[in-house]
Structures are given as structure tokens and as C-alpha cells.
N, C-alpha and C positions, 0 to 999 in steps of 0.2 A: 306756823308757830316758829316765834326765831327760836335760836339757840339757848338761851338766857328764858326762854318759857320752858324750853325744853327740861332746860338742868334744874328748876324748880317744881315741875311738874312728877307728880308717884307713878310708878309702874301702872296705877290703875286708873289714873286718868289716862296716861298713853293707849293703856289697851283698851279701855272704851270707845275711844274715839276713835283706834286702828292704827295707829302710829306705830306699835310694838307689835312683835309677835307673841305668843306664851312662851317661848325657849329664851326670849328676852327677861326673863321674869330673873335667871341665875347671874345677870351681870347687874342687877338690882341686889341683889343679895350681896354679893361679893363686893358692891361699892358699899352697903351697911356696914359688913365687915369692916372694912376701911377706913370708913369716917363717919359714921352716924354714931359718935358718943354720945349717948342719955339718951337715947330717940331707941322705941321700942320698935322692931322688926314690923310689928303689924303697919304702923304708924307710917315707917319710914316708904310703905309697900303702898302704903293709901288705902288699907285694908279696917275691916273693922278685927277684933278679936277673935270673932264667932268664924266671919271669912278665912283670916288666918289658918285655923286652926281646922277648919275642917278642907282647905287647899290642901295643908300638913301628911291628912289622911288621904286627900283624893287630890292629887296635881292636877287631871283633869279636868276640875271644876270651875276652873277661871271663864272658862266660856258660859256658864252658870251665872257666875259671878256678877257677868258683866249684862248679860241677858237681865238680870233682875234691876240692874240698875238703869240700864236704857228704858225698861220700862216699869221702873218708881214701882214693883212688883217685892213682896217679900221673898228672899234668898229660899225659905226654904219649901214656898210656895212654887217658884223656879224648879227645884228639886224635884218636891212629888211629882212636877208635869211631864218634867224629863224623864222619871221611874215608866209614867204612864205613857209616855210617848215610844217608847221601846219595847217591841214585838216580842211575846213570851218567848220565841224559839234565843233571839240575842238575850235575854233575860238569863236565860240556863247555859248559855255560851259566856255573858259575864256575871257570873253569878255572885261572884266576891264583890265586884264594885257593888252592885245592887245593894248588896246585903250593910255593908256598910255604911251605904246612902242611908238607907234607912234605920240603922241605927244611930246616926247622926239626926235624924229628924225625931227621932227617938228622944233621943237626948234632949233637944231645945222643946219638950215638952209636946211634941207634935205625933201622938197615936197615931202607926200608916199602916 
């Protein structure tokens, strides 16, 4: 990708593709900061609303994120599998991220 795809290209094309890391995500921000007038945060992120907004709650989630998107999968179908994917004993060892996961699925109307 030259430079000029680069500088046009969101945080969430780079990190799908592997171009960025997640830590790369705060020099995305602070160039919003900067010079993204009228352009809403989610937008300038290459995020939907919903993505936005529950990275907001969970930073971890970008790897989520992007999982659902490499495979055209609903974000919060990504979610329950990842809940499911992780062994009850780490369950009760992060028991706060769970709990949140799943009140965010909560939320977009999805009983877990």
C-alpha cells in the first residue's frame, strides 16, 4: 500500500488487513482530535456506531472486531463464540469483562 492509500485508509482497514497494531488505534484518535472537523469519531475509526461504542466499554475487542469482519460474521455472534470459547475457570478469573460482554449483547437485543 503506498503512503497516499495509507493516509486515506481508517484504523480499521489497517488493522484488518495487519498493517496496524491495536496500540495503533490512540494515534488514530489524536489525529481526529486534530483535524477530523465534522467527521464523527466512529466514522473517522472506520467503525460502525455499535463497534464504537462497545470498543468504548471493552478496548479489547478490536480483535473481535476484526474477526467478524474477515469473516462477513455478525460482531455479536463473534462475541457469544469468544464468551464460549473461554474455559470457565478464565471465566471467573475475568469475570468483569464477561459480564459486560454480555450485557452488551444484552443490549443489541441478543438474550445470552
Amino acid at each position: 500500500m503506498s503512503e497516499g492509500e495509507k493516509e486515506t485508509s481508517t484504523f480499521m482497514d489497517l488493522y484488518v488487513n495487519g498493517e496496524v497494531l491495536t496500540d495503533d488505534i490512540d494515534d488514530f484518535v489524536d489525529e481526529w482530535h486534530e483535524n477530523a472537523k465534522g467527521t464523527e469519531i466512529f466514522d473517522f475509526l472506520g467503525m460502525t456506531a455499535a463497534e464504537y461504542a462497545l470498543w468504548v466499554r471493552e478496548p479489547d475487542i478490536l480483535p473481535h472486531i476484526a474477526r467478524a469482519r474477515r469473516g462477513n460474521i455478525d460482531l455479536e455472534k463473534v462475541v457469544r463464540l469468544a464468551i464460549d470459547e473461554v474455559p470457565i475457570a478464565a471465566r471467573s478469573a475475568d469475570h468483569a469483562k464477561v459480564k459486560r460482554l454480555v450485557k452488551w449483547l444484552e443490549q443489541q437485543g441478543k438474550k445470552y
